[in-house]
N, C-alpha and C positions, 0 to 999 in steps of 0.2 A: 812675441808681441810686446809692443813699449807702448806706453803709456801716455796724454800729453805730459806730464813732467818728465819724460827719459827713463821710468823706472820700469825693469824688466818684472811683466808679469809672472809668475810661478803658479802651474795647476795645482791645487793642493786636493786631497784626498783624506780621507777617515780611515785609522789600523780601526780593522774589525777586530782587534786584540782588545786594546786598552781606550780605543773608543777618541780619540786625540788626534784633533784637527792639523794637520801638518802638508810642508808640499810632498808633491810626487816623489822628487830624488832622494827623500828619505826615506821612502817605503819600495817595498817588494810588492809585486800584482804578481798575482796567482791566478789561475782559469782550472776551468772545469773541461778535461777530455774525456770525452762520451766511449773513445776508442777502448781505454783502459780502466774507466771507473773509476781514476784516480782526479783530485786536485793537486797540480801542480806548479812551480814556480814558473814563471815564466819572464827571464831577464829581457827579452827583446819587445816584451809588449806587443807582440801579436798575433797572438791564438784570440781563435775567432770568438766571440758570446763577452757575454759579463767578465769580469774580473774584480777579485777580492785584493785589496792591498792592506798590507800588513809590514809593525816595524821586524826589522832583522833583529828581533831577541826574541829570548827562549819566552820570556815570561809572558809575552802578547801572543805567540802561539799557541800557549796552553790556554790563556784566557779564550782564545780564539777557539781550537775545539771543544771547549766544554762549554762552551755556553753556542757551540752549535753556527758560530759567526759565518763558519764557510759556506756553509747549506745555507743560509739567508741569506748573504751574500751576492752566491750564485745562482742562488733558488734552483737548487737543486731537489726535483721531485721523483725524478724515475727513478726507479728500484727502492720503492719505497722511502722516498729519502734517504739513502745511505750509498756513500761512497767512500772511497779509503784518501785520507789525507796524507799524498807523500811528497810532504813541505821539508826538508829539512836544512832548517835556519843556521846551526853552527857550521854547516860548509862555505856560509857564503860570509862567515867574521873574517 
């Protein structure tokens, strides 16, 4: 989408890491599958429901599980709140 002055707009999104306003193509979205319990990466952007994005470093990931980012994120409530987070960010440097 352009703008009237010509300039390409950018969707920008929030890392539920370190909380830092930035666009899309610097971040990873991640979804919640119901199938396996797990949150997972999701590079093509289209598993269906919410999606969490997050920068590709280590340090926004931790900040992201400990302070619970993916579960609020995805609002994640079945199974008591608890699902397994299998994010892993250093395959995708």
């Amino acid at each position: 989408m352009q703008s009237s002055e010509g300039t390409t707009h950018l969707p920008q999104r929030t890392c539920i890491g370190c909380r830092e306003l930035t666009t899309k193509d610097k971040l990873i979205r991640c979804a919640y599958s119901a199938e396996t319990n797990e949150v997972v990466i999701d590079l093509e952007q289209r598993m269906p429901g919410r999606g969490a994005w997050i920068h590709p470093r280590e340090d926004c990931l931790k900040k992201a599980v400990r302070s619970r980012g993916f579960h609020r994120a995805l609002r994640i409530m079945d199974n008591g709140g608890r699902a397994t987070v299998s994010v892993d960010i250093t395959a995708l440097k």
